[in-house]
RODO-2510 file (C-alpha; in nm, 4 decimals, decimal comma):
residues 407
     n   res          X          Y          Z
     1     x     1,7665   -18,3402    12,7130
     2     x     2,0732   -18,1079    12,6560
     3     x     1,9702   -17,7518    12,6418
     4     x     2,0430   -17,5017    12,3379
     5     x     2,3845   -17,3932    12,3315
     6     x     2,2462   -17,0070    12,2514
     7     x     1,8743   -17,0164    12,2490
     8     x     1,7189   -16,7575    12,0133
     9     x     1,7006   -16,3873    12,1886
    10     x     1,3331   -16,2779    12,2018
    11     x     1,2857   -16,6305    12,3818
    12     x     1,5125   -16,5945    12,5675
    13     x     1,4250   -16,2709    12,7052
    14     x     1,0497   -16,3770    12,7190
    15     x     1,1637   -16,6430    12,9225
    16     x     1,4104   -16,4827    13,1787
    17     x     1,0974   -16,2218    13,2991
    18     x     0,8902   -16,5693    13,3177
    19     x     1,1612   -16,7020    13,5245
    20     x     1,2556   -16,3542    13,7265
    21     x     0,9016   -16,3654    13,8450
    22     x     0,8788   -16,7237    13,9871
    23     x     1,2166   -16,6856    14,1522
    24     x     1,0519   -16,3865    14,3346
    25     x     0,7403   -16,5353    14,3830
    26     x     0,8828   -16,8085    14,5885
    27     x     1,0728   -16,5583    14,7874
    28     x     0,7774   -16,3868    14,8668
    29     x     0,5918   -16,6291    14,9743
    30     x     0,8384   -16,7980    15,1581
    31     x     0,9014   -16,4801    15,3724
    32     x     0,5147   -16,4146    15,4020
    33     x     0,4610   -16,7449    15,5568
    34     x     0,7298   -16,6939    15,7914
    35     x     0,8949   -17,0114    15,5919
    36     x     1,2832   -17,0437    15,5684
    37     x     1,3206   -17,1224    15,1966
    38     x     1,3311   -16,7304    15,0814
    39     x     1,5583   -16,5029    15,0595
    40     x     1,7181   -16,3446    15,3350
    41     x     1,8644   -16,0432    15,1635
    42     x     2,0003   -15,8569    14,9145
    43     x     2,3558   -15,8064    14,7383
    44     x     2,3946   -15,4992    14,4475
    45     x     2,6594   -15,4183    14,2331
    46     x     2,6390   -15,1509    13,9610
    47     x     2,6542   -14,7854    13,9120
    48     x     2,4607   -14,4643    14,0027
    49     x     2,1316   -14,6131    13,8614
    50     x     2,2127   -14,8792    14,2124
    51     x     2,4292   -14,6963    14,4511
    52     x     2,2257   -14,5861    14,7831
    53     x     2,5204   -14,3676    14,9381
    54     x     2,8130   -14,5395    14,8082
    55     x     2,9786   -14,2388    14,5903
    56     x     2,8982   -14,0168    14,9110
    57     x     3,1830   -14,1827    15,0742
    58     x     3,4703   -14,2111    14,8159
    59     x     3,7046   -13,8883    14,8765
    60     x     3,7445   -13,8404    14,4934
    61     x     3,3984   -13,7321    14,4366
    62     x     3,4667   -13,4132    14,6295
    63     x     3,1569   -13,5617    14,8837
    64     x     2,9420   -13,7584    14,6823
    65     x     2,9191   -13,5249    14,3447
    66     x     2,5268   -13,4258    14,3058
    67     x     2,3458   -13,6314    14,4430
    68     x     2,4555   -13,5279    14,8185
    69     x     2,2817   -13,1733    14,7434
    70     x     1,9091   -13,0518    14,7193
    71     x     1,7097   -13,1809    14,5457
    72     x     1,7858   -13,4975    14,5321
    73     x     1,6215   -13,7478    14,7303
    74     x     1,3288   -13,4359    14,7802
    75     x     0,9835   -13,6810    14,7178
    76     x     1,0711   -13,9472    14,9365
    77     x     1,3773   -13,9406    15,1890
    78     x     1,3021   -13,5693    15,1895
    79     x     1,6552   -13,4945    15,2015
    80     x     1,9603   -13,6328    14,9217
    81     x     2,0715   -13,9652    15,0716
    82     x     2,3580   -14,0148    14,7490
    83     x     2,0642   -14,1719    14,5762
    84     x     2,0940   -14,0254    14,1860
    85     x     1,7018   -13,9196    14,1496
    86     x     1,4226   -13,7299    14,3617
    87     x     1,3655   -14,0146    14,5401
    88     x     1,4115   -14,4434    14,5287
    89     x     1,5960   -14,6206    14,2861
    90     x     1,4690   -14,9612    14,1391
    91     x     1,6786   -15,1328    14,3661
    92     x     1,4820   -14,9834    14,6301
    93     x     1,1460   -15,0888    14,5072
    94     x     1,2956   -15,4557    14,4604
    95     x     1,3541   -15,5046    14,8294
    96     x     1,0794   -15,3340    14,9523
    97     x     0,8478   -15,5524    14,7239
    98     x     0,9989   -15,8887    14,8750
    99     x     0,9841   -15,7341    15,2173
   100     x     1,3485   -15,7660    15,2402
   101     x     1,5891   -15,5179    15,4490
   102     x     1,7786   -15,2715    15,2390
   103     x     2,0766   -15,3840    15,1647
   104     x     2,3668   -15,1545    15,3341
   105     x     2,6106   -14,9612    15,0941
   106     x     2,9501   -15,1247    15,1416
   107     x     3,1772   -14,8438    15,2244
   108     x     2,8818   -14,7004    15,4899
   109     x     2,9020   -14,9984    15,7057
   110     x     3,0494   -14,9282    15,9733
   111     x     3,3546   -15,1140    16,1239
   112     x     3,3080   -15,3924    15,8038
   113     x     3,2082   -15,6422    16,0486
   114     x     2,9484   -15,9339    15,9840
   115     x     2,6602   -15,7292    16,1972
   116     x     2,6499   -15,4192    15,9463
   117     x     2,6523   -15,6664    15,6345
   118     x     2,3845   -15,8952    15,7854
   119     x     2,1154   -15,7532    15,5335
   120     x     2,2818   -15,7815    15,2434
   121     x     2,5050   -15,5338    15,0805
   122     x     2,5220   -15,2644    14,8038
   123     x     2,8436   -15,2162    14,6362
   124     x     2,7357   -15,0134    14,3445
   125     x     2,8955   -14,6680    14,3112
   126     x     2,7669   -14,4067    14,1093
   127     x     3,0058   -14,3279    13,8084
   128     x     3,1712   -14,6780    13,8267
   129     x     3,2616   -14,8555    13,5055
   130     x     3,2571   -15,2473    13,4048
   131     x     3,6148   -15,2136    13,2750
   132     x     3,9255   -15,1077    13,5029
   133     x     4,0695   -14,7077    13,4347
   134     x     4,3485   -14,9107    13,3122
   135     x     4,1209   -15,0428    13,0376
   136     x     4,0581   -14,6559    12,9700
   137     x     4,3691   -14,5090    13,0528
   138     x     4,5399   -14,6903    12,7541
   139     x     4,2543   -14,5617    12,5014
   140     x     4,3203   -14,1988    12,6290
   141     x     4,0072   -14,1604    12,8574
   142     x     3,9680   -14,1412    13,2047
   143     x     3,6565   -14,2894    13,4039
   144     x     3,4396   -14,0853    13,6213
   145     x     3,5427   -14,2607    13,9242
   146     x     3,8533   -14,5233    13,9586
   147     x     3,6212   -14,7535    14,0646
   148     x     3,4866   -15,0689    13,8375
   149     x     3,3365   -15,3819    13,8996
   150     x     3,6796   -15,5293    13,9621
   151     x     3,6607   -15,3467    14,2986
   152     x     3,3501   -15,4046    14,4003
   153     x     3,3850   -15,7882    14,3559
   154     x     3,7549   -15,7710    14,5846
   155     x     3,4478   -15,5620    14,8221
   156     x     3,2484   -15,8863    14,7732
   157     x     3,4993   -16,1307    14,8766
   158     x     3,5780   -15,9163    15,1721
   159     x     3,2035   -15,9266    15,3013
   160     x     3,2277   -16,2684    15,2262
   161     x     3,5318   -16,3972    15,4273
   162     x     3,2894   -16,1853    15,7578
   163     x     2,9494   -16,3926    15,6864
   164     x     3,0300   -16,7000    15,8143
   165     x     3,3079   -16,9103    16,0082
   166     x     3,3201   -17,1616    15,7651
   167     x     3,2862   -17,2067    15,3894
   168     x     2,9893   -17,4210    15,4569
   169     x     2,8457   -17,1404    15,6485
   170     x     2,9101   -16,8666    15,3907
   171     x     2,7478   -17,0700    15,1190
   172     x     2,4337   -17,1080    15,3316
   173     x     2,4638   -16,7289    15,3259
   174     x     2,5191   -16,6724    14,9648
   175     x     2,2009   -16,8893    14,8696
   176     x     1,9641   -16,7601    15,0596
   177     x     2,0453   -16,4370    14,9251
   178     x     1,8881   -16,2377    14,5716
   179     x     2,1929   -16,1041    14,3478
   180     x     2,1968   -15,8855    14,1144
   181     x     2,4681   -15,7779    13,8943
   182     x     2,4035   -15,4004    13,7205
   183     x     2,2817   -15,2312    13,5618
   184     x     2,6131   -15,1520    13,4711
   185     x     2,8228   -15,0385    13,1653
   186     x     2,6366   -14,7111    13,1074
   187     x     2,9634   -14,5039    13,2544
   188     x     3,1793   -14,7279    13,0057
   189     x     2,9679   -14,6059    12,6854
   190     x     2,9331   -14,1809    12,8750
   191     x     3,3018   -14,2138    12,9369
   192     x     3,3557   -14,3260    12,5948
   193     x     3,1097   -14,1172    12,4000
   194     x     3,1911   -13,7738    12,5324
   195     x     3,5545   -13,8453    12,4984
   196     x     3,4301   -13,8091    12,1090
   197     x     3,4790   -14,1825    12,0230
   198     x     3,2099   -14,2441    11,7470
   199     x     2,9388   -14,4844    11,8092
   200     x     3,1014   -14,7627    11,5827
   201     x     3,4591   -14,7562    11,8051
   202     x     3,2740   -14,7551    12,1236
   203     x     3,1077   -15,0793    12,0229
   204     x     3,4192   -15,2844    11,9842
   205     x     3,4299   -15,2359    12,3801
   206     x     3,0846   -15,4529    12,4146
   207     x     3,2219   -15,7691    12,4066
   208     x     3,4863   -15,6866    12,7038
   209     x     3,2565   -15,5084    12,9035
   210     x     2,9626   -15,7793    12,8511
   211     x     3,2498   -16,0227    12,9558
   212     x     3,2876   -15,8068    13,2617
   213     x     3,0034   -15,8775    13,3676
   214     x     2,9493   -16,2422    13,3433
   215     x     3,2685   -16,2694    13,4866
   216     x     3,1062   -16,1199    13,8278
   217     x     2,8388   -16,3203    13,7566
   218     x     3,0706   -16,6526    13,7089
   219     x     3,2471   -16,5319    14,0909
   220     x     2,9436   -16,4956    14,3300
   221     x     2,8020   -16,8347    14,1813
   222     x     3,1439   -16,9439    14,2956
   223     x     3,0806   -16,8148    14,6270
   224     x     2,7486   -16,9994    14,6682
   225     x     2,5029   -16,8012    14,5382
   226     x     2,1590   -16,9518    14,3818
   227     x     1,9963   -16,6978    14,1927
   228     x     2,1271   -16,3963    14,0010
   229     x     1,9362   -16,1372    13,8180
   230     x     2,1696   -15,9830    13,5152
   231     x     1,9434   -15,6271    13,4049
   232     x     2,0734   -15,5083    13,0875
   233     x     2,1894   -15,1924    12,9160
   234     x     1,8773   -14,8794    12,9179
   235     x     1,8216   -14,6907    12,6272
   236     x     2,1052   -14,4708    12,5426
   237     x     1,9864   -14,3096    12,2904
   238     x     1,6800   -14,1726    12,4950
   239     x     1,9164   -14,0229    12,7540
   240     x     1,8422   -13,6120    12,7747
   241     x     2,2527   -13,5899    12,8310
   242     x     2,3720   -13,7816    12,4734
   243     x     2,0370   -13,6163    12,3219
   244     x     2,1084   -13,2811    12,3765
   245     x     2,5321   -13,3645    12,3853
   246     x     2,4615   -13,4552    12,0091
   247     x     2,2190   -13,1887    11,9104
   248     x     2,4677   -12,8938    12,0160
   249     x     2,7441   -13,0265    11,7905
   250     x     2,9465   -13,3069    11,9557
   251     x     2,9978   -13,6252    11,7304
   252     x     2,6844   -13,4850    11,5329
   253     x     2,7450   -13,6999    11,1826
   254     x     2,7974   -13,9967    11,4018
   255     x     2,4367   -13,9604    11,6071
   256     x     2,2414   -14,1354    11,3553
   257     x     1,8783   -14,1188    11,2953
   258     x     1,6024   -14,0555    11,5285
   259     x     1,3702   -14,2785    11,5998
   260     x     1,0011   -14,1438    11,4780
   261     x     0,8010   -14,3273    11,7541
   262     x     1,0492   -14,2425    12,0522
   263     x     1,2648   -13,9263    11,9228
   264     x     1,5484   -14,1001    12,0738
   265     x     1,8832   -14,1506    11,8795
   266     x     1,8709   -14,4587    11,6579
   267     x     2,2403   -14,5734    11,7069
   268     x     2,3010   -14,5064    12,0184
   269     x     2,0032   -14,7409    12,1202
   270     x     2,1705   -14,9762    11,8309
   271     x     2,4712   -14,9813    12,0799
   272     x     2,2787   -15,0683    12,3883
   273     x     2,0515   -15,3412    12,1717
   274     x     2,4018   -15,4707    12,0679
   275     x     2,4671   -15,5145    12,4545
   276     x     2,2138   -15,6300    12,5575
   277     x     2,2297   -15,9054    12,2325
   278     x     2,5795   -16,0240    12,4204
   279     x     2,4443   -16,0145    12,7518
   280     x     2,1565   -16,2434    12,6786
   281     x     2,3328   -16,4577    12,5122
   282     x     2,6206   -16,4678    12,7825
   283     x     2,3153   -16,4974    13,0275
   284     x     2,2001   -16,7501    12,8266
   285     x     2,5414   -16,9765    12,8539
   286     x     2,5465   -16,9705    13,2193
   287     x     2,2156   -17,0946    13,2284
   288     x     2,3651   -17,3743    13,0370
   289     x     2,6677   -17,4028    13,2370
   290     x     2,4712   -17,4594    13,5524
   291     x     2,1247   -17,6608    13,3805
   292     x     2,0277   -17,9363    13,6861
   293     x     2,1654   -17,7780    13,9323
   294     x     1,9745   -17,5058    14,1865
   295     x     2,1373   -17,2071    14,0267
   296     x     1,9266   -16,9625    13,8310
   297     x     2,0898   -16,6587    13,6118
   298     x     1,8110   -16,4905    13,4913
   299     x     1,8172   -16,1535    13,2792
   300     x     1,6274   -15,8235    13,3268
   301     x     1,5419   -15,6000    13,0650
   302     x     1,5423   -15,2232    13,1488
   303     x     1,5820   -15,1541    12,7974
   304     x     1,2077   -15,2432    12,6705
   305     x     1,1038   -15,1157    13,0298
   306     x     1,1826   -14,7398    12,9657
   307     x     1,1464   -14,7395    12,6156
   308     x     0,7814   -14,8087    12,7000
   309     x     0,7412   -14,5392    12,8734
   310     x     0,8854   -14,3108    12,6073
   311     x     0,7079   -14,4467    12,3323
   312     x     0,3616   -14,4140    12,5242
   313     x     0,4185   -14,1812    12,8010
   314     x     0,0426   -14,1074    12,8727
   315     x    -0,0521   -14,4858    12,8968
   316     x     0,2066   -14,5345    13,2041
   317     x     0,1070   -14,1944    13,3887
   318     x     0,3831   -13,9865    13,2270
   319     x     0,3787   -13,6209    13,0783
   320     x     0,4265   -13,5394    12,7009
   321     x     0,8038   -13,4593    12,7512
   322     x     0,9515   -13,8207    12,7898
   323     x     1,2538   -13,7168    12,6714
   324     x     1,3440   -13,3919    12,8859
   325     x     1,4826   -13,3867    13,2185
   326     x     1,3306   -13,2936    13,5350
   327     x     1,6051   -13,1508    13,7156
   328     x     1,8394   -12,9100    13,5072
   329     x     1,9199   -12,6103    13,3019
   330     x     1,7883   -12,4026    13,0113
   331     x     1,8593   -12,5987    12,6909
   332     x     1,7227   -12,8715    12,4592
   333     x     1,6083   -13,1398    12,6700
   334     x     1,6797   -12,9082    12,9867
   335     x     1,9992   -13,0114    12,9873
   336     x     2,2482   -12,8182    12,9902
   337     x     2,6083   -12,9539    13,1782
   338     x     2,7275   -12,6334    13,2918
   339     x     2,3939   -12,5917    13,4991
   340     x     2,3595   -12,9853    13,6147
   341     x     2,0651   -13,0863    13,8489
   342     x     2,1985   -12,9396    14,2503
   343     x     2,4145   -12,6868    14,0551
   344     x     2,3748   -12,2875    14,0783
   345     x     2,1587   -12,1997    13,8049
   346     x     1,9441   -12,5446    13,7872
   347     x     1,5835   -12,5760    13,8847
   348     x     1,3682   -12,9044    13,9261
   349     x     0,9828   -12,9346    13,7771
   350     x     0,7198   -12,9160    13,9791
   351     x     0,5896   -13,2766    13,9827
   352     x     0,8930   -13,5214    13,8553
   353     x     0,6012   -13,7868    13,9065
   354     x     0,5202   -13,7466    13,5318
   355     x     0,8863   -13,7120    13,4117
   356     x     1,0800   -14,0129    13,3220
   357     x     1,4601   -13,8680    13,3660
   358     x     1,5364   -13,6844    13,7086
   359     x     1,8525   -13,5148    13,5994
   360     x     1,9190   -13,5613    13,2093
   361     x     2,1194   -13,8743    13,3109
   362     x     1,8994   -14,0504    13,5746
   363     x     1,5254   -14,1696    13,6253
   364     x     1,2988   -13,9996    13,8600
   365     x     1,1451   -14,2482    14,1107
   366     x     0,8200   -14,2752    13,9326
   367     x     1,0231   -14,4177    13,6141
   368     x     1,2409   -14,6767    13,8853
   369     x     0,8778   -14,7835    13,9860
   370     x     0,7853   -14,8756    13,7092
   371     x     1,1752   -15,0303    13,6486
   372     x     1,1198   -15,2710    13,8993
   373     x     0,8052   -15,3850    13,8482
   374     x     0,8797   -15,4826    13,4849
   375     x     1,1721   -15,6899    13,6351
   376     x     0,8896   -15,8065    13,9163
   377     x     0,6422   -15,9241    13,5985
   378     x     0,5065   -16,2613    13,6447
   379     x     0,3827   -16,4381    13,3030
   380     x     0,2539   -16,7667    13,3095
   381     x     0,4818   -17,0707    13,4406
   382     x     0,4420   -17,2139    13,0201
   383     x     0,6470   -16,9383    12,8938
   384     x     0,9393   -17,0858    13,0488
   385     x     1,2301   -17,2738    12,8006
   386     x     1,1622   -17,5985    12,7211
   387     x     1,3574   -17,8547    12,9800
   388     x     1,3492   -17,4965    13,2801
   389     x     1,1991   -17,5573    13,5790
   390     x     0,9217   -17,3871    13,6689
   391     x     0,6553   -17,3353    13,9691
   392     x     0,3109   -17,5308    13,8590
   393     x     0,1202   -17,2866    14,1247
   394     x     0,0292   -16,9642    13,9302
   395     x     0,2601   -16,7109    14,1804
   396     x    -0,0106   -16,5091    14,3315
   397     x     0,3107   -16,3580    14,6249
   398     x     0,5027   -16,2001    14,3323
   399     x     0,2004   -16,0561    14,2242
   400     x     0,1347   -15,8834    14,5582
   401     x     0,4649   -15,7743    14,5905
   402     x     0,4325   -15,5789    14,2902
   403     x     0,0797   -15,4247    14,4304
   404     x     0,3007   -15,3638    14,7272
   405     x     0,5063   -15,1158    14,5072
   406     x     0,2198   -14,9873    14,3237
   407     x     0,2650   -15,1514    13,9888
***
């Protein structure tokens, strides 16, 4: 039976966390048992809510921006590693769930030979775009960084060509490995939002950046990999930075209304629901493109994952500020840019346990906790597709993994 050519959303995304969690399960049981048929490691692209010390080591970020100063990194590494909150990232919780290696940030190995790749690689940098600075360059704006997912893919291939001494062996390498592909595209909207684009122009960029995307998606499937995990766009409009950005003036008649259940902004999260629309669908098409064979796209949402916790802070161990930063200056949502989180004049909370941002931009660990274990959520094998593939053994490994995290 031919599969839908665009199955409808919500089932869609009901399905992929269905899928997400059997993919891990088997992994986790795999490398429990001491079997072969896991995964090995881990390869990352994305942005600041992914980089592990990427950005520290690019010489336009002045060394590493931030997030290389107290007090980042101060509840769990004790010390800022480049990480972009107090302590892990999702990412982080991920691996250590499926009792994998952390996965080494690309520009930190050293010498770029196969030994400091050989548990998998990050090559997310924080401030990194979907779309080239060209892209941006030609609309008047200029990206944080000049680095997009274009070079972090050439980073791939170079990784690549070191894992193996022949194709055969490098796909043997690519499929025992997890992939995932963002989050990324926040930095596309930021760049484009405080450059004072309204909401409406910024969404004609969607379709390239959700094309982006799928094109890096489309190029590591190339290169042999087996399963890929897509995590869309967070809520924008619940970000302290855009919140308080908008409240003090700044594109002001273009912020829209606020949500009464969240207080977030009601068209900014418009334009990350209108993402993450065209990235399940485009999720959704390479599913197609690749039905009956062992390759498995699946797609994350981080979207309903923090919006959760805003909506009901108290029922996922938050405080009553969801929606105020952890880390930062005096201000509405303590946020205030000229007093940024590791900047003179910018203190941190006491306990960014019950905070969900870190820094007015970023999520304190406790929110990537929870992060990854909504993309670690099992549901039952049934609520699969019609026609998918799925495990007939209810995956207890997963499961544990998540326990393993604390979910």
């Amino acid at each position: 039976m031919a599969p839908p050519l665009c199955p409808r959303l919500d089932v869609v995304a009901a399905s992929a966390a269905a899928l997400l969690g059997v993919l891990l399960a088997t992994a986790s049981a795999a490398l429990a048992g001491g079997g072969t048929g896991g995964y090995a490691r881990v390869f990352s692209f994305g942005d600041s809510l992914t980089d592990t010390g990427n950005a520290l080591r690019l010489p336009c970020t002045g060394g590493g921006g931030p997030a290389s100063r107290p007090p980042y990194g101060e509840t769990f590494f004790r010390r800022p590693t480049g990480r972009a909150s107090d302590g892990r990232l999702a990412v982080d919780f991920v691996v250590e769930a499926l009792r994998l290696p952390h996965p080494a940030p690309y520009l930190a190995a050293a010498g770029k030979t196969a030994a400091g790749f050989d548990h998998g690689v990050n090559f997310a940098v924080a401030g990194s775009t979907a779309l080239s600075p060209e892209f941006y360059a030609g609309r008047g704006l200029k990206p944080f960084v000049p680095v997009s997912l274009a070079n972090q893919t050439i980073w791939f291939h170079n990784v690549v060509q070191l894992l193996g001494s022949s194709d055969h062996d490098r796909r043997k390498v690519m499929a025992s490995s997890l992939f995932i592909v963002g989050e990324i595209g926040v930095n596309d909207y930021l760049v484009s939002l405080v450059g004072n684009l309204t909401v409406g122009e910024v969404e004609s960029f969607v379709p390239h950046i959700v094309g982006a995307i799928r094109s890096v998606v489309n190029e590591v499937i190339a290169a042999g990999a087996t399963t890929v995990v897509v995590p869309g766009m967070i809520p924008l409009g619940c970000e302290p930075q855009l919140l308080a950005l908008y409240q003090g003036g700044a594109g002001s008649s273009d912020a829209g209304d606020y949500d009464p259940r969240s207080g977030c902004m009601a068209r900014l999260n418009g334009l990350a629901e209108r993402h993450n629309r065209e990235l399940r669908c485009a999720v959704a098409e390479l599913r197609r493109a690749h039905w009956g064979t062992s390759t498995s796209v699946v797609y994350a949402d981080l979207y309903r994952a923090v919006t959760d916790i805003v909506v009901s802070p108290g029922r996922y161990g938050f405080g009553d500020m969801p929606l105020e930063a952890c880390c930062g200056g005096a201000g509405s949502y303590n946020f205030n840019v000229t007093a940024f989180c590791g900047a003179s004049g910018a203190t941190a909370c006491a306990d960014p346990s019950v905070y969900v941002s870190w820094d007015g931009v970023h999520f304190t660990e406790a929110a990537n906790r929870h992060i990854a274990c909504a993309m670690l959520k099992v549901r039952p094998a049934g609520a699969a597709p019609p026609g998918m593939a799925t495990s007939t053994t209810w995956p207890a490994a997963a499961e544990a993994g998540r326990r393993r995290i604390g979910c």
